[in-house]
PDBQT receptor file of N, H, CA, C and O in Angstrom, charges set to zero:
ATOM      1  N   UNK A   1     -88.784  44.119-134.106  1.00  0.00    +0.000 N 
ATOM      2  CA  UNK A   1     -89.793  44.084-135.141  1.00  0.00    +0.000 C 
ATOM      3  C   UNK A   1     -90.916  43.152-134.680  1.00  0.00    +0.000 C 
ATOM      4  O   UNK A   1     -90.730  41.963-134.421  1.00  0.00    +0.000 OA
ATOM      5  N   UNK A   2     -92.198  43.834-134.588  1.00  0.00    +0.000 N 
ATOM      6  H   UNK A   2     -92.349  44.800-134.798  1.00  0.00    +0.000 HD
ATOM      7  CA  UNK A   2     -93.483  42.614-134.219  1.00  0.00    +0.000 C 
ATOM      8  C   UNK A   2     -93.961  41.523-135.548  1.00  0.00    +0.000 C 
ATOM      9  O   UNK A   2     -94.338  41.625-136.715  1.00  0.00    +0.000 OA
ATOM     10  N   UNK A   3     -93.680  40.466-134.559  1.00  0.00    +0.000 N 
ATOM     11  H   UNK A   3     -93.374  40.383-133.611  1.00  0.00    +0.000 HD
ATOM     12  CA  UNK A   3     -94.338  39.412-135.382  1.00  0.00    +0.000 C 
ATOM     13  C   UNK A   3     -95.991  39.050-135.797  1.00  0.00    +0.000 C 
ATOM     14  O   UNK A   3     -96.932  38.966-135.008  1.00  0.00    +0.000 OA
ATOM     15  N   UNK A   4     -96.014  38.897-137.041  1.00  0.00    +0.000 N 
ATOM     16  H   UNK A   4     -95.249  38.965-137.682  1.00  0.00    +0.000 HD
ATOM     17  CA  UNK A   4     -97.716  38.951-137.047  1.00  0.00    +0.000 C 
ATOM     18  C   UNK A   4     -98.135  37.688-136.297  1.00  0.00    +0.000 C 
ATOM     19  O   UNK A   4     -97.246  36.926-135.918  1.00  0.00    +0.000 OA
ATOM     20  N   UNK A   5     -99.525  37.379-136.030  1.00  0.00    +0.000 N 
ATOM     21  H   UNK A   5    -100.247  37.998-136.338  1.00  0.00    +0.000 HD
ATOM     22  CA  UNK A   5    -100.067  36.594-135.554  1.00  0.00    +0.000 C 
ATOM     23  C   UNK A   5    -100.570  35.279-136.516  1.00  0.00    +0.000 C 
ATOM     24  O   UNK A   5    -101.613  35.400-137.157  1.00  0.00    +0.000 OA
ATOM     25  N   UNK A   6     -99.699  33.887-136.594  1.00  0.00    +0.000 N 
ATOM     26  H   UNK A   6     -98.851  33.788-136.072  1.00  0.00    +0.000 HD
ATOM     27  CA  UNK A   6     -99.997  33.059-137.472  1.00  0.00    +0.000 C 
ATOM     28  C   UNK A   6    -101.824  33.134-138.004  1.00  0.00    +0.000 C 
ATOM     29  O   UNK A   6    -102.781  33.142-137.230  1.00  0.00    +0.000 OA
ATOM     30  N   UNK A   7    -101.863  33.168-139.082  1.00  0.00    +0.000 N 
ATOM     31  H   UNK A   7    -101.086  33.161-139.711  1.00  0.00    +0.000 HD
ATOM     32  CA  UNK A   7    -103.692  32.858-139.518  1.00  0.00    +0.000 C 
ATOM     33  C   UNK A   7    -104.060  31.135-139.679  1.00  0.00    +0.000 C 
ATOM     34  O   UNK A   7    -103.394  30.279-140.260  1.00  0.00    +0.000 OA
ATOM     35  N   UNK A   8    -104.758  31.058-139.285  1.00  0.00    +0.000 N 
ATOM     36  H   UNK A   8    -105.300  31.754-138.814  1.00  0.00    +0.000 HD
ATOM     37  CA  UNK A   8    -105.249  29.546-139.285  1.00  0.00    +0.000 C 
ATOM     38  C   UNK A   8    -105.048  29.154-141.083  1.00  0.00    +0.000 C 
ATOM     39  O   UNK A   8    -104.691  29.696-142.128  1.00  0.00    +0.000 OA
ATOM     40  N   UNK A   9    -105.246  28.638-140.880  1.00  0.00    +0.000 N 
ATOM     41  H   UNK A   9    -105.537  28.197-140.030  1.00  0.00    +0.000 HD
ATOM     42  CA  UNK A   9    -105.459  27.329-142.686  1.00  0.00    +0.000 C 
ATOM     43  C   UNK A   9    -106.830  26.380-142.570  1.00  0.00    +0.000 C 
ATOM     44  O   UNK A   9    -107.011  25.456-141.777  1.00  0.00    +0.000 OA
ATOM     45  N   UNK A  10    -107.764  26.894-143.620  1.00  0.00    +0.000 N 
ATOM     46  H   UNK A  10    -107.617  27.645-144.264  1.00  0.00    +0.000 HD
ATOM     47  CA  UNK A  10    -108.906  26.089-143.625  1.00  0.00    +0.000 C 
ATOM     48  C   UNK A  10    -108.188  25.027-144.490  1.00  0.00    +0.000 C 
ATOM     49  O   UNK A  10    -107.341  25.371-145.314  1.00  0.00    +0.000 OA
ATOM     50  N   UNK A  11    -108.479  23.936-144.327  1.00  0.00    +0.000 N 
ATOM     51  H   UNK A  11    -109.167  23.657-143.657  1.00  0.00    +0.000 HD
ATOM     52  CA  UNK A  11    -108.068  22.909-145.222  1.00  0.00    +0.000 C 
ATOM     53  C   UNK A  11    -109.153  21.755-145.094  1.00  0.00    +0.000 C 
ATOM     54  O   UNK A  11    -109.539  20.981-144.217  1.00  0.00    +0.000 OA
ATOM     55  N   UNK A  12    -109.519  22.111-146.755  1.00  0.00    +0.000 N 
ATOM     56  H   UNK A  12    -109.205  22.740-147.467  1.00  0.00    +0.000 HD
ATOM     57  CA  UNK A  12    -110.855  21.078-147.142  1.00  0.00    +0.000 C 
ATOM     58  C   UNK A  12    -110.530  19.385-147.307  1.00  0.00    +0.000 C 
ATOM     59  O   UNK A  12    -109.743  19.012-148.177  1.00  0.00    +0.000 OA
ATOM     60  N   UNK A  13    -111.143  18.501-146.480  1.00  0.00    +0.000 N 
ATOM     61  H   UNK A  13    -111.782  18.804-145.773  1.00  0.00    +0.000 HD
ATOM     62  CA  UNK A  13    -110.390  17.103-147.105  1.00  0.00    +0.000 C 
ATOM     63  C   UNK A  13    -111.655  16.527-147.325  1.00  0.00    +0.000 C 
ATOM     64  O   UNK A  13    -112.778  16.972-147.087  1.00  0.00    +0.000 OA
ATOM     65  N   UNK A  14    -111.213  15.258-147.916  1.00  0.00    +0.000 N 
ATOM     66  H   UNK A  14    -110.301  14.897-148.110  1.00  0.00    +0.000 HD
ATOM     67  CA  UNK A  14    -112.115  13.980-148.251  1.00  0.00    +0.000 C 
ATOM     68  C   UNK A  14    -111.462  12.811-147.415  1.00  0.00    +0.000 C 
ATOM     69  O   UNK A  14    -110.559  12.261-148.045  1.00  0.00    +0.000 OA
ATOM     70  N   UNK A  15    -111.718  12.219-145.984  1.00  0.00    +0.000 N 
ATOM     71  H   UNK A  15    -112.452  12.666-145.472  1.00  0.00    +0.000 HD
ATOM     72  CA  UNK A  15    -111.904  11.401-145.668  1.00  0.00    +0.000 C 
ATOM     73  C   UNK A  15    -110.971   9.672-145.924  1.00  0.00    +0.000 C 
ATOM     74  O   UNK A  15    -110.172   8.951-145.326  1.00  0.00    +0.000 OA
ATOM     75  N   UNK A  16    -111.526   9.703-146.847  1.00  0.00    +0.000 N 
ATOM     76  H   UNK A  16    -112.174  10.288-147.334  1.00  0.00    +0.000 HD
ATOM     77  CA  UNK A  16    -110.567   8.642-148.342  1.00  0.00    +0.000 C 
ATOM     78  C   UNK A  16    -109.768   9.057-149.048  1.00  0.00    +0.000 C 
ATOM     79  O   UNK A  16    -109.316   8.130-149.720  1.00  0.00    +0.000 OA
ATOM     80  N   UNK A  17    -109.215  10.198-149.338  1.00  0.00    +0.000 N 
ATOM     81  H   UNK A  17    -109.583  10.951-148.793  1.00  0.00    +0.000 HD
ATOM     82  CA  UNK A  17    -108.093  10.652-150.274  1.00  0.00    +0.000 C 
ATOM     83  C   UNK A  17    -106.734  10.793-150.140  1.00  0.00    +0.000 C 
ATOM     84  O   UNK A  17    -106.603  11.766-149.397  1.00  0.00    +0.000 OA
ATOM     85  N   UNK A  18    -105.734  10.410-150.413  1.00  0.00    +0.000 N 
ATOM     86  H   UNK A  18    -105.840   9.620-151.017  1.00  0.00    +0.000 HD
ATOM     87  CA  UNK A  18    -104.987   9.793-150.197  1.00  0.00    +0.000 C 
ATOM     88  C   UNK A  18    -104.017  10.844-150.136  1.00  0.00    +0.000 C 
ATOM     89  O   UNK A  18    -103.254  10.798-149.171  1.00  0.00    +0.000 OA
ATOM     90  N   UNK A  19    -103.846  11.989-151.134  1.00  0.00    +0.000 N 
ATOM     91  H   UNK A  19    -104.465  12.026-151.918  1.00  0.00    +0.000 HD
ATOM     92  CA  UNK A  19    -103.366  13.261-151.218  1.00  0.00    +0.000 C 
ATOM     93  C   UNK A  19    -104.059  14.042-150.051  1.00  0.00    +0.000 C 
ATOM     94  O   UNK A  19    -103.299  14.647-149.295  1.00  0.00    +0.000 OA
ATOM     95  N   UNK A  20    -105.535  14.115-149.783  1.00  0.00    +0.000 N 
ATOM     96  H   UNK A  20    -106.153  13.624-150.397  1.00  0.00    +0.000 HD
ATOM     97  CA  UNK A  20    -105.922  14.879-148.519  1.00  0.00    +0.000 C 
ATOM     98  C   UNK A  20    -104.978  14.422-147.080  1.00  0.00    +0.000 C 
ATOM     99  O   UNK A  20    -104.693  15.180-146.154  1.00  0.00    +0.000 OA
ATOM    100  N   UNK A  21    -104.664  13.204-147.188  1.00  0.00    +0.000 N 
ATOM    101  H   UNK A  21    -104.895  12.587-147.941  1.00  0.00    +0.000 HD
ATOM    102  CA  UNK A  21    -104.275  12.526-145.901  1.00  0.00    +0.000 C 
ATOM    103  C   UNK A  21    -102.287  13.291-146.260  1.00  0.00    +0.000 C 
ATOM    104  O   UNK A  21    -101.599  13.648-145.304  1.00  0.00    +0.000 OA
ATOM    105  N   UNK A  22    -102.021  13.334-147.002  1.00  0.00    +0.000 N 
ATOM    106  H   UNK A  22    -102.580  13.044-147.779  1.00  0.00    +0.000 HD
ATOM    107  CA  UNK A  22    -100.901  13.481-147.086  1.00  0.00    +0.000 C 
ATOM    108  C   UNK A  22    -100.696  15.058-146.709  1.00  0.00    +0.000 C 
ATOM    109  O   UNK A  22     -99.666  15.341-146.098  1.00  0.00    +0.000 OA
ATOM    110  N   UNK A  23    -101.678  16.170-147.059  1.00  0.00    +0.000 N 
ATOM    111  H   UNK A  23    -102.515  15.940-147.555  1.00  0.00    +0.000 HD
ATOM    112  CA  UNK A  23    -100.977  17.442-146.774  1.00  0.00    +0.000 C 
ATOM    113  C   UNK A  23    -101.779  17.473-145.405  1.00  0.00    +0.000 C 
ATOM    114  O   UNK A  23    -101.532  18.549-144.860  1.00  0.00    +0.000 OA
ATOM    115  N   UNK A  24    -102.716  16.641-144.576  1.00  0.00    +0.000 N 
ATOM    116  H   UNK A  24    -102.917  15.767-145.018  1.00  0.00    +0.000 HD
ATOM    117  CA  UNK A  24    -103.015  16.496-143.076  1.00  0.00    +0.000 C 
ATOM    118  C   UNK A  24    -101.210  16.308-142.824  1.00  0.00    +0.000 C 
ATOM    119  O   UNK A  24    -100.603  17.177-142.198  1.00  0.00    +0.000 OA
ATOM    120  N   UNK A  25    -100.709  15.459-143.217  1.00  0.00    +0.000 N 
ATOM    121  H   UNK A  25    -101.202  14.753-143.726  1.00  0.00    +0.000 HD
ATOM    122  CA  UNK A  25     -99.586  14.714-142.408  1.00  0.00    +0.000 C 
ATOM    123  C   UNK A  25     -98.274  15.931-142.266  1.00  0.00    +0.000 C 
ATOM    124  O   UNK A  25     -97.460  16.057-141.352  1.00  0.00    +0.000 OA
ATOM    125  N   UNK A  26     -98.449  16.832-143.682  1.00  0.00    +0.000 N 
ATOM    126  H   UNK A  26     -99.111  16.729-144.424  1.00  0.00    +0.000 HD
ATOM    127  CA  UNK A  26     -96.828  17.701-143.981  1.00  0.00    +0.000 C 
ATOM    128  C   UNK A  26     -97.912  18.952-142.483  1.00  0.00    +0.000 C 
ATOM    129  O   UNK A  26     -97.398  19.252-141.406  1.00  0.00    +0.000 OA
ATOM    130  N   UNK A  27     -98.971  19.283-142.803  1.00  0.00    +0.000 N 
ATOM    131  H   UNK A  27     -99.389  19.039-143.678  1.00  0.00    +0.000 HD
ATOM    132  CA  UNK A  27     -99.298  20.311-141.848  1.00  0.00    +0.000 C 
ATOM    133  C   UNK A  27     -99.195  19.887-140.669  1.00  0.00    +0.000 C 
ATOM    134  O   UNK A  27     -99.369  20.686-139.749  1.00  0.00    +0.000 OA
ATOM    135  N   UNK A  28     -98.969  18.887-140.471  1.00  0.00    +0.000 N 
ATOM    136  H   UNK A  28     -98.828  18.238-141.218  1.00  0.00    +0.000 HD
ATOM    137  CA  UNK A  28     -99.342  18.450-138.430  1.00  0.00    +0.000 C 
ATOM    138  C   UNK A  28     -97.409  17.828-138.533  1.00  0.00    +0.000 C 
ATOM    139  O   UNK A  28     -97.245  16.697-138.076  1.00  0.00    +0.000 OA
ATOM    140  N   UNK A  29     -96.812  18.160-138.792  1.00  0.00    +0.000 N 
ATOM    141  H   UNK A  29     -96.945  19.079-139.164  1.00  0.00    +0.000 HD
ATOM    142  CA  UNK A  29     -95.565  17.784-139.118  1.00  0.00    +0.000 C 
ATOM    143  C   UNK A  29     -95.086  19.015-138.779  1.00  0.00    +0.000 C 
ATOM    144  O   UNK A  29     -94.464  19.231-137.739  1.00  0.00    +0.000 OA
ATOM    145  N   UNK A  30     -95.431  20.097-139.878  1.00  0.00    +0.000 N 
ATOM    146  H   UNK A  30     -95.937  19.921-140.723  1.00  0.00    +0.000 HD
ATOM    147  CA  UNK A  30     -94.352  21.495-139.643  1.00  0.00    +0.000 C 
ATOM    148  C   UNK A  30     -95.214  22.453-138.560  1.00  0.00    +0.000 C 
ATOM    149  O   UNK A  30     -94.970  23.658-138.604  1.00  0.00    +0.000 OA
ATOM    150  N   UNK A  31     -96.369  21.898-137.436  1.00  0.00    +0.000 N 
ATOM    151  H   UNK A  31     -96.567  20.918-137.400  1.00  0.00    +0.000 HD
ATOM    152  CA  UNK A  31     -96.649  22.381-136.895  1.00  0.00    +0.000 C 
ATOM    153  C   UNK A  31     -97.576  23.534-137.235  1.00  0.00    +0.000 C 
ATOM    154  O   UNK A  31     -97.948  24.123-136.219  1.00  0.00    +0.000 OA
ATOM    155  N   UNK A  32     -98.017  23.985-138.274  1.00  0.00    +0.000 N 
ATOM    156  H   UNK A  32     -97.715  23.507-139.099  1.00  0.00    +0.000 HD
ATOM    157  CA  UNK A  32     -99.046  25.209-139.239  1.00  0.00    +0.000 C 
ATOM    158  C   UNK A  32    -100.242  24.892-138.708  1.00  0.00    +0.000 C 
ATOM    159  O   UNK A  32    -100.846  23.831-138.868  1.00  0.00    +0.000 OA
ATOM    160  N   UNK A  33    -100.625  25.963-137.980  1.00  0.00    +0.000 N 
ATOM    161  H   UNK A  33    -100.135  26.824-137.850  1.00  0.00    +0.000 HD
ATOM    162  CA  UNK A  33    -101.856  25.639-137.781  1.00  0.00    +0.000 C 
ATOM    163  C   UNK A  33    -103.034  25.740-138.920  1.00  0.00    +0.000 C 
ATOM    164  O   UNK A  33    -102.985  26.485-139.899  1.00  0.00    +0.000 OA
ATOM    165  N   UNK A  34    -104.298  24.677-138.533  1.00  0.00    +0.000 N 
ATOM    166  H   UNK A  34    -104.338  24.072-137.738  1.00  0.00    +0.000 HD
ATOM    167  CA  UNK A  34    -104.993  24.673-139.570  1.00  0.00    +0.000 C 
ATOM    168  C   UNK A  34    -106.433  24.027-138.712  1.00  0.00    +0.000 C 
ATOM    169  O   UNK A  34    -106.461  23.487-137.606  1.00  0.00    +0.000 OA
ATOM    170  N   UNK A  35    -107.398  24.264-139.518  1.00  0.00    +0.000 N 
ATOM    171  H   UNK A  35    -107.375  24.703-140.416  1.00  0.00    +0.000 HD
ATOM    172  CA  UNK A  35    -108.635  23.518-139.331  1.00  0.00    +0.000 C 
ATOM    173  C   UNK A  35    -109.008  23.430-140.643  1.00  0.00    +0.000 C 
ATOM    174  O   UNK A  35    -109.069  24.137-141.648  1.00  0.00    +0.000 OA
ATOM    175  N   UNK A  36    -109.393  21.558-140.037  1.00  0.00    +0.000 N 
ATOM    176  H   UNK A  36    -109.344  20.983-139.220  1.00  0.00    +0.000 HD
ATOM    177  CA  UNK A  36    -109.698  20.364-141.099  1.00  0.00    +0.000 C 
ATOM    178  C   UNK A  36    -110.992  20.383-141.118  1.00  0.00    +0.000 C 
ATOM    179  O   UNK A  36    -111.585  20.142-140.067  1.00  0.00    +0.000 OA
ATOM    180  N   UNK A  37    -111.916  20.748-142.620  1.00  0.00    +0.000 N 
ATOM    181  H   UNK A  37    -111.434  20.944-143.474  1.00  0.00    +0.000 HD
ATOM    182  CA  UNK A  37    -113.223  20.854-142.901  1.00  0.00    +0.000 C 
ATOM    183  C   UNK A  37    -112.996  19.695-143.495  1.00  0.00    +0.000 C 
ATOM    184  O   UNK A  37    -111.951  19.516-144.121  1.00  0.00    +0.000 OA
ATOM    185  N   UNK A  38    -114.226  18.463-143.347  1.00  0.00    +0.000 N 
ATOM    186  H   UNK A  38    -115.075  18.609-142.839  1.00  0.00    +0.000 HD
ATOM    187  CA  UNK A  38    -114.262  16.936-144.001  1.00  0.00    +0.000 C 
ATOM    188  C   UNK A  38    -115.983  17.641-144.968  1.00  0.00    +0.000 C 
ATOM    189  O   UNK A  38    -117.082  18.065-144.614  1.00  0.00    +0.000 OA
ATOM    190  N   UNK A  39    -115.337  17.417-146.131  1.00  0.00    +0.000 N 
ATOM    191  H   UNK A  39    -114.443  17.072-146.418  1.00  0.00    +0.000 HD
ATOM    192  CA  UNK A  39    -116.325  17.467-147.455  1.00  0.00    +0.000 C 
ATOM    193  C   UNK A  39    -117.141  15.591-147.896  1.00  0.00    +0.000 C 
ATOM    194  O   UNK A  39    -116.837  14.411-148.075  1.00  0.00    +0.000 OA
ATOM    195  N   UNK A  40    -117.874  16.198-147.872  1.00  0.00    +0.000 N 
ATOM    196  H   UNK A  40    -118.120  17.156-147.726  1.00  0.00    +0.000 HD
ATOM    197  CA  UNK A  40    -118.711  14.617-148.621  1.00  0.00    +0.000 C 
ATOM    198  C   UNK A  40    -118.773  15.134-149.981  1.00  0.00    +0.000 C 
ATOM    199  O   UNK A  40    -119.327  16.148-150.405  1.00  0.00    +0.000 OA
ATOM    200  N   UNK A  41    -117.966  14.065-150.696  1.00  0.00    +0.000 N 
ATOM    201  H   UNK A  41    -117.516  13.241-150.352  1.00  0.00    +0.000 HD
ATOM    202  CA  UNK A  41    -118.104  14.428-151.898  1.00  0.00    +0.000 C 
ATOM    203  C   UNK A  41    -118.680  13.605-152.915  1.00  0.00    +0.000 C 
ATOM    204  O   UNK A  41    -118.800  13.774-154.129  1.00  0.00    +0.000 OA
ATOM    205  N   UNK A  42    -119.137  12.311-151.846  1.00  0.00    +0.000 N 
ATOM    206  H   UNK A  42    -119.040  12.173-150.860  1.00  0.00    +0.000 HD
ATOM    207  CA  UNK A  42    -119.959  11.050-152.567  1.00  0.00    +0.000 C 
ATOM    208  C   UNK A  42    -121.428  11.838-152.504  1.00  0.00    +0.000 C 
ATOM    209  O   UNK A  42    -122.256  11.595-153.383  1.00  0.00    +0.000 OA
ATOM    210  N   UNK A  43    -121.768  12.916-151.295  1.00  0.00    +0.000 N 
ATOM    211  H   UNK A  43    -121.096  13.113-150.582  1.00  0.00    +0.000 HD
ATOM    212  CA  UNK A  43    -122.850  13.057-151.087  1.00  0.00    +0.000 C 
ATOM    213  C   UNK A  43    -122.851  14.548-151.755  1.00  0.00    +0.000 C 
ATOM    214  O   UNK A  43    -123.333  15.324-150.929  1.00  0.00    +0.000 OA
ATOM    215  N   UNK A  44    -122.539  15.117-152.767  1.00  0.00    +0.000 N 
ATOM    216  H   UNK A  44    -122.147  14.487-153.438  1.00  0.00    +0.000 HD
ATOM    217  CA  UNK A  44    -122.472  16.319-153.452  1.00  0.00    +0.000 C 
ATOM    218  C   UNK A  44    -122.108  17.476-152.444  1.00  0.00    +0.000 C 
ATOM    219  O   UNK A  44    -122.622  18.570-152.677  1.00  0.00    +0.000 OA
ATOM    220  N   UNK A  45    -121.263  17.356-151.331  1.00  0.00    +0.000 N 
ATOM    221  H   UNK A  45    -120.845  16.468-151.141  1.00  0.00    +0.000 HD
ATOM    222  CA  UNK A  45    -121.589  18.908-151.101  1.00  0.00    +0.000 C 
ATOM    223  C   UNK A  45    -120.783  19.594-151.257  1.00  0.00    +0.000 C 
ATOM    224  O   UNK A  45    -121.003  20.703-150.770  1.00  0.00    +0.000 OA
ATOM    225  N   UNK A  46    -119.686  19.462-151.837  1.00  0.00    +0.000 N 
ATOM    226  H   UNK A  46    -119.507  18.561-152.232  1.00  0.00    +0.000 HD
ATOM    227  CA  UNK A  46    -119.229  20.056-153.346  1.00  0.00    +0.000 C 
ATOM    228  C   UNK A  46    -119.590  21.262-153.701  1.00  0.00    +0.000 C 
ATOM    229  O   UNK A  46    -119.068  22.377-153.664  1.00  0.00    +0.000 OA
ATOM    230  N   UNK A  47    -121.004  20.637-154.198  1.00  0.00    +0.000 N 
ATOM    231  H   UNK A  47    -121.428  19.732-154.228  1.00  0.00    +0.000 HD
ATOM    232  CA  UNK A  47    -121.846  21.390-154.768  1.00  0.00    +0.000 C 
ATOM    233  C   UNK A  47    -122.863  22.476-154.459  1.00  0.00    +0.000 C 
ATOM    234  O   UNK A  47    -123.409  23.262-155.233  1.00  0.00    +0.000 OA
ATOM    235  N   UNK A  48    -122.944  22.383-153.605  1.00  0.00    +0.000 N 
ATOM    236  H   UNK A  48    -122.501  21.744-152.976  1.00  0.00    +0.000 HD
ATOM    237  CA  UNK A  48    -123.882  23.022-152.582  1.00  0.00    +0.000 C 
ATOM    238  C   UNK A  48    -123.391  24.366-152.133  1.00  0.00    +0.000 C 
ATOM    239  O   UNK A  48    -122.285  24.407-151.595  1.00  0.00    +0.000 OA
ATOM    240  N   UNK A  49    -124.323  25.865-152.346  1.00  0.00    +0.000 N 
ATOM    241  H   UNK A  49    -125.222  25.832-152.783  1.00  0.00    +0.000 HD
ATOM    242  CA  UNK A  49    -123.861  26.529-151.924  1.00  0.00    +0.000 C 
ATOM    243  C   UNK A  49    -123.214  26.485-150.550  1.00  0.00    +0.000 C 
ATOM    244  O   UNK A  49    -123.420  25.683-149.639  1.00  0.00    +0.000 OA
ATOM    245  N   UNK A  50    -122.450  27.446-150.596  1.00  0.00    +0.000 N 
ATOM    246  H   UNK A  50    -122.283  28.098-151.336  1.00  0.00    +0.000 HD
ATOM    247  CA  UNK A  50    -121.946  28.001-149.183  1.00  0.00    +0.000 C 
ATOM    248  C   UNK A  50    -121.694  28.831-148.224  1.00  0.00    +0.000 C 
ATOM    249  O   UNK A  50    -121.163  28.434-147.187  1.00  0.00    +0.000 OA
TER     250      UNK A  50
């Protein structure tokens, strides 16, 4: 049976957050790949389309 090809994980963080730092730590732990987008969220971009 073919195995699919893992899909990346965008994963949005904040820098300072303490919960962001924690699911960095369980993903680089169980090996899941992912790319880490760093949000400014002091500087609204949040808010900002995308």
């Amino acid at each position: 049976m073919p195995t699919a090809q893992p899909s990346t994980l965008t994963f949005y963080s904040f820098p300072l957050s303490g919960h962001a730092h924690r699911v960095a730590l369980m993903l680089s732990l169980l090996d899941v790949p992912h790319r880490k987008v760093d949000v400014d969220l002091r500087g609204g971009e949040h808010k900002r389309p995308a």
